[in-house]
C-alpha positions as CSV (number, residue, x, y, z in Angstrom):
1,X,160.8,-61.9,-254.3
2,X,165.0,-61.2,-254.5
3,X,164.8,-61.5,-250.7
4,X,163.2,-64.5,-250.6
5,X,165.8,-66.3,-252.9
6,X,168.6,-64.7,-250.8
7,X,167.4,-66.5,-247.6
8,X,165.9,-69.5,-249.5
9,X,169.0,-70.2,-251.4
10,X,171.8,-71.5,-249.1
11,X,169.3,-74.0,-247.3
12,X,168.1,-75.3,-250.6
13,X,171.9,-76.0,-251.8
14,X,172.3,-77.6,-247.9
15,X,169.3,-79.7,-248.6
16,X,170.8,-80.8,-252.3
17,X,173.8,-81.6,-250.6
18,X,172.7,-84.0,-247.9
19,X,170.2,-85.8,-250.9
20,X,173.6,-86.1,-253.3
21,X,175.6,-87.8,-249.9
22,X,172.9,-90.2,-248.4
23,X,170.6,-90.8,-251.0
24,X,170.0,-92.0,-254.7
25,X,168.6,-89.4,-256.8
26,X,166.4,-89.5,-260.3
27,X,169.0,-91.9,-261.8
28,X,171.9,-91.0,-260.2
29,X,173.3,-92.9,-257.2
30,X,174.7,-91.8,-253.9
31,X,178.1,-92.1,-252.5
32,X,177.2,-94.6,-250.0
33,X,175.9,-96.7,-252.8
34,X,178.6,-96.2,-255.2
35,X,181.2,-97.3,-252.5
36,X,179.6,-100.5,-251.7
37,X,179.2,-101.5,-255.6
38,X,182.9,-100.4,-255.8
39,X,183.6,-102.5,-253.2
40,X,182.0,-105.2,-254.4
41,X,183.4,-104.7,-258.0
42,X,187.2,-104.6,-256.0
43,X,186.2,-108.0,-254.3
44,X,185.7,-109.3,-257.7
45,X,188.6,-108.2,-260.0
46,X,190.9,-107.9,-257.4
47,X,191.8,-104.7,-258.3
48,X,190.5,-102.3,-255.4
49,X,192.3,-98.8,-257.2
50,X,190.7,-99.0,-260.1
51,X,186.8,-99.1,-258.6
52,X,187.5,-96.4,-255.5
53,X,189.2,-94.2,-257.9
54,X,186.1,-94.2,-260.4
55,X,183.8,-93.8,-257.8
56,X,185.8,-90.8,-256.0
57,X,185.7,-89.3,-259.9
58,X,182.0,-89.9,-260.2
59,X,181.5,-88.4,-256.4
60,X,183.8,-85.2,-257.6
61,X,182.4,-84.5,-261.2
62,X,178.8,-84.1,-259.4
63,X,180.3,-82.1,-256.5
64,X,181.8,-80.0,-259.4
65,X,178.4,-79.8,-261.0
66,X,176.8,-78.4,-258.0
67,X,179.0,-76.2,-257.6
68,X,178.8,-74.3,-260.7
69,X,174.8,-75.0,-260.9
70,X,175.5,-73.2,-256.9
71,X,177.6,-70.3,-259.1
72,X,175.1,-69.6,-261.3
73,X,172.3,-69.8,-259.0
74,X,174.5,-67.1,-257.0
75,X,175.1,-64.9,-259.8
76,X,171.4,-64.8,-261.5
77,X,169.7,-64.0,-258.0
78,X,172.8,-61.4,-257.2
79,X,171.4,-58.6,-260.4
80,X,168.3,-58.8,-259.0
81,X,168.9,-58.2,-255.3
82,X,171.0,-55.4,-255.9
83,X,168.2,-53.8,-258.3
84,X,166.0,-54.7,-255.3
85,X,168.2,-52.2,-253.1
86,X,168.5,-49.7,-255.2
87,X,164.5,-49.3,-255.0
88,X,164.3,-50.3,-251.5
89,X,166.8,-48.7,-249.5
């Protein structure tokens, strides 16, 4: 089963990656979508800064989340493969 998560893992985190970038997800948005509102909301106020810096926050606080969900994804499965190789040679 370690082995499995070591080859499963990095096209799972690929496949979360493309679904955060293109699409909306559970009740988040995606960046595409978040642009055009921010454009729209820019259109409105006449203050285009203010909207592309929010959404370029918003785009970099889940990219930081994924990243450390990634982290600890890493680290849990690393114990176990190297217990795995220890057994198995």
């Amino acid at each position: 089963m370690p082995q499995v998560v070591r080859l499963a893992l990095p096209g799972l985190i690929n496949i979360w990656i493309s679904v955060l970038k293109d699409t909306a997800l559970v009740a988040l948005a995606g960046l595409n979508e978040i642009v055009a509102r921010s454009k729209i909301a820019a259109g409105a106020t006449k203050e285009p800064f203010l909207f592309f810096i929010l959404a370029a926050l918003f785009f970099v606080v889940i990219s930081s989340a994924t990243l450390q969900s990634v982290g600890a994804a890493g680290a849990a499965a690393r114990p176990q493969l190297e217990s795995s190789r220890r057994v198995n040679p």
